[in-house]
DRENSEVO-755010 format. One record per residue (C-alpha): residue in one letter; chain; x, y, z. Coordinates in Angstrom, 2 decimals. Each point is the difference from the previous one (the first is absolute). Example, Ala and Ser with C-alpha at 12.3 -4.5 7.8 and 13.67 -1.06 7.14 Angstrom:
 res chain       u       v       w
   a     A   12.30   -4.50    7.80
   s     A    1.37    3.44   -0.66
***
This chain:
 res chain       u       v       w
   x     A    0.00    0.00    0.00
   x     A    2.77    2.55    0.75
   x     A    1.56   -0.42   -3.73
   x     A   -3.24    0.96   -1.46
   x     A   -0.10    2.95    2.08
   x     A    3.39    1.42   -0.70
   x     A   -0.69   -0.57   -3.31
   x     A   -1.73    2.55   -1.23
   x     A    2.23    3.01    1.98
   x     A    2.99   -1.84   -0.95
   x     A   -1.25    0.11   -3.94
   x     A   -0.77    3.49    0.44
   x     A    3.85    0.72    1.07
   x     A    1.49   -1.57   -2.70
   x     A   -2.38    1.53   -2.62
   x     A    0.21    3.78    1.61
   x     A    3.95    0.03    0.56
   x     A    0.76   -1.61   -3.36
   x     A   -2.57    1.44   -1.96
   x     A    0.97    3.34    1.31
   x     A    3.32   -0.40   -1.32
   x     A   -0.98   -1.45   -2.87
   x     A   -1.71    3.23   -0.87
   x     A    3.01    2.16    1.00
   x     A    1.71   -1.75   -2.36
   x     A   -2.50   -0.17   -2.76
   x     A   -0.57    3.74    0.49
   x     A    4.00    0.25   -0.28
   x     A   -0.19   -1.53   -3.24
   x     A   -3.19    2.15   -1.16
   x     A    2.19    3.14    0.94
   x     A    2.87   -0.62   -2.14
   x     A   -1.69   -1.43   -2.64
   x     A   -2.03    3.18   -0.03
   x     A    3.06    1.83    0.37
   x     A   -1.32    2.07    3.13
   x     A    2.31    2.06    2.23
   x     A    2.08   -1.90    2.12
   x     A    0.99    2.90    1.83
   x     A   -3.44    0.29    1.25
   x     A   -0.55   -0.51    3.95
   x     A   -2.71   -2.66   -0.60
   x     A    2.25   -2.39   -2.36
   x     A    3.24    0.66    2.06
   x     A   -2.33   -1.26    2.79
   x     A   -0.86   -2.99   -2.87
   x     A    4.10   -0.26   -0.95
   x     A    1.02   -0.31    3.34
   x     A   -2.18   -3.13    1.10
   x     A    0.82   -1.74   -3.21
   x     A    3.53    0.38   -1.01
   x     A    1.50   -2.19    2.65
   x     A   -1.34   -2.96   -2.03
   x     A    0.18    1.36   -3.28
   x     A    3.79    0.50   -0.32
   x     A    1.22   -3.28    0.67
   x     A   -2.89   -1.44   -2.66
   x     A    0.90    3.09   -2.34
   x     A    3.77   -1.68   -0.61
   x     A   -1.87   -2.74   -1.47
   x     A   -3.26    1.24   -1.64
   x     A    0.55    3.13   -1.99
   x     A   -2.28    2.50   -1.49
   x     A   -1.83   -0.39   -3.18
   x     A   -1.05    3.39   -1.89
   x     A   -0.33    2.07    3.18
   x     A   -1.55   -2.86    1.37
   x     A    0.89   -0.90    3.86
   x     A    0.28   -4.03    0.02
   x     A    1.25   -0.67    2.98
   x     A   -2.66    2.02    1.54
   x     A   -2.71   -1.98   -2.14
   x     A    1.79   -3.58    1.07
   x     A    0.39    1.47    4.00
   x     A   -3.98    1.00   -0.02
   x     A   -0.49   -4.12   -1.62
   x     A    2.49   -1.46    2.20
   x     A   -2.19    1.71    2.90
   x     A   -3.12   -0.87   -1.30
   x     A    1.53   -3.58    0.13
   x     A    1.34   -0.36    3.16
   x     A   -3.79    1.62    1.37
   x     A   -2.06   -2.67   -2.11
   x     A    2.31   -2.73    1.08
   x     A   -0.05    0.94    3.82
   x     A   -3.94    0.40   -0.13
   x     A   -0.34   -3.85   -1.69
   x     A    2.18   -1.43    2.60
   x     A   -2.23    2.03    2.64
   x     A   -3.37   -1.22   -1.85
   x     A    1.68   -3.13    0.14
   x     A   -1.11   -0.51   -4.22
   x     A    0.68   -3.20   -1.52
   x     A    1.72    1.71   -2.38
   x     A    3.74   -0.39   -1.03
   x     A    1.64    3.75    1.34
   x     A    1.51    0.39   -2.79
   x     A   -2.58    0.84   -1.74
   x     A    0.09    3.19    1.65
   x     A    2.45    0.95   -2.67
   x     A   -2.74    0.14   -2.55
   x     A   -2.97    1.15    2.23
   x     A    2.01    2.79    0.14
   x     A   -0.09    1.39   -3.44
   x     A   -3.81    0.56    0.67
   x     A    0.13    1.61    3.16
   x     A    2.57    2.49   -1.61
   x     A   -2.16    0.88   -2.71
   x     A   -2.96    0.89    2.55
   x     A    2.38    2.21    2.08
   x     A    0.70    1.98   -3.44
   x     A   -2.84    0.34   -0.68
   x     A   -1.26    1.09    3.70
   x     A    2.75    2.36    0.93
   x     A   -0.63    1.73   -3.38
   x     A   -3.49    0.15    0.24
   x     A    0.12    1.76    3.58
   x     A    2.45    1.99   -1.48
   x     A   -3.02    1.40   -2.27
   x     A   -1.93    0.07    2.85
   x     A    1.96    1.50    2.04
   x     A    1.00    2.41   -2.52
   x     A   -4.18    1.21   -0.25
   x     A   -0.81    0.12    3.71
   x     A    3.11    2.56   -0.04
   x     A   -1.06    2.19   -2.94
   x     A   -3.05    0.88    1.94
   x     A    1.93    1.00    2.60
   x     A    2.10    2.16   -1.84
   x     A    3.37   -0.88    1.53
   x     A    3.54    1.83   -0.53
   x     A    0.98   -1.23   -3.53
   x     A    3.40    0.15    1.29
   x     A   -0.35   -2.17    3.10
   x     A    2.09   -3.43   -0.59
   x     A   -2.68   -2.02    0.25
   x     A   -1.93    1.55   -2.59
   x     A    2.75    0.28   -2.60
   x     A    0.54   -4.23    0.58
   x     A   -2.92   -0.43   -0.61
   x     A   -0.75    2.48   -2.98
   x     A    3.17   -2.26   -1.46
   x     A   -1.20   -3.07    1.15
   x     A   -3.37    0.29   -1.51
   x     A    0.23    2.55   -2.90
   x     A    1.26   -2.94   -2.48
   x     A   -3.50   -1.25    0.22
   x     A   -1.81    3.13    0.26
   x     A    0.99    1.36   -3.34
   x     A   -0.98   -2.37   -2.29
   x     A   -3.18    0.00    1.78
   x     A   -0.69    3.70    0.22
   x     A    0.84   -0.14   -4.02
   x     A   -2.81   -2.53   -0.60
   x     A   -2.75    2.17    2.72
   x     A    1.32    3.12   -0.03
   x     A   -1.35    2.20    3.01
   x     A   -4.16    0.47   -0.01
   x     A   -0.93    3.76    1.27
   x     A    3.49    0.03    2.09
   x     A   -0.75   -3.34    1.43
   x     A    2.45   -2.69   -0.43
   x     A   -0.83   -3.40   -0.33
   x     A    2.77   -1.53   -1.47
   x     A    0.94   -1.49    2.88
   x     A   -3.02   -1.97    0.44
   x     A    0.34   -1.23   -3.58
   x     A    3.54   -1.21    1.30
   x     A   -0.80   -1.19    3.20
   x     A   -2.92   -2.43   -1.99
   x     A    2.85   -1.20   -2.20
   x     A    1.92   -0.92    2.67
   x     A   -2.93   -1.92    1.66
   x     A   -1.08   -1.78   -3.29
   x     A    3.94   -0.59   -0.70
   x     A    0.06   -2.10    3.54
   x     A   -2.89   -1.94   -0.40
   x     A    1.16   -0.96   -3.97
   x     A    3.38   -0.89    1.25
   x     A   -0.13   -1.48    3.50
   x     A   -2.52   -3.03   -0.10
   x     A    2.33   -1.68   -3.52
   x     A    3.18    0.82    2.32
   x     A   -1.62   -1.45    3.00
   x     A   -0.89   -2.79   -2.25
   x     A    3.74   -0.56   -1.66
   x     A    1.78    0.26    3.06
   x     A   -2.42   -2.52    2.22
   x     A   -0.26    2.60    2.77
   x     A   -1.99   -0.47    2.79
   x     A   -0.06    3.73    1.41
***
């Protein structure tokens, strides 16, 4: 009786501390790849927690056009090591290595999330007017703008209003439920 009720607290560890990281490190690799300043507060904040790991791996997996690898194999490696310590938790009768594939799904949805709330995030801002300056804002004005353009081409503003970003943040929804359930599917994951 006591495993089953450490269970679910003990699951909810390993998912919060690794995901967590996971993201920092996704978000690393979403910040260079969108080219955003690194001299900003908010990604030294970002570098700091994730260049400890990514040095080491950086010796042996380079960039690839302004691409960040190592970052992209740390944030799978992560996602690993989380779906791996969960089955052995759950106690699955599945082989843990598996984990290495039930990864690649999980990675996609936490692209696809951290982007989307960084749409979201970006709205519930605009109607606050913030400093366009502050660091925040200027991440994620980088972070999210490569989306936002193409979409504010297609729906151009209506009477000042903006909503572009809805027309994104659909794709992005529509994009995770074309994409996750064939992945889940390929890769045998159970999560």
């Amino acid at each position: 009786m006591s495993g089953s009720y450490l269970t679910n607290p003990v699951v909810f560890l390993i998912q919060t501390l690794f995901g967590l990281y996971a993201a920092v490190v996704m978000i690393r690799f979403l910040l260079q790849w969108v080219r955003a300043d690194f001299y900003n507060p908010v990604s030294q904040f970002v570098v700091r927690l994730t260049t400890p790991v990514l040095r080491p791996l950086r010796r042996v997996i380079p960039g690839w056009s302004g691409l960040d690898l190592a970052a992209l194999f740390l944030a799978w490696l992560v996602k690993t090591v989380e779906l791996a310590l969960v089955a052995l938790v759950l106690s699955l009768d599945r082989n843990p290595l598996g984990a290495f594939a039930w990864a690649i799904p999980q990675l996609v949805v936490l692209l696809i999330n951290i982007l989307l709330f960084a749409v979201l995030i970006r709205v519930i801002l605009s109607w606050m007017n913030p400093d366009p300056y502050h660091p925040a804002a200027r991440l994620l004005d980088a972070l999210t703008a490569p989306l936002l353009r193409p979409a504010q081409r297609l729906l151009p503003p209506i009477g000042g209003l903006d909503l572009s970003p809805i027309l994104v943040m659909i794709a992005l929804v529509v994009l995770e439920m074309l994409l996750i359930p064939p992945l889940k599917l390929i890769t045998a994951s159970p999560f």
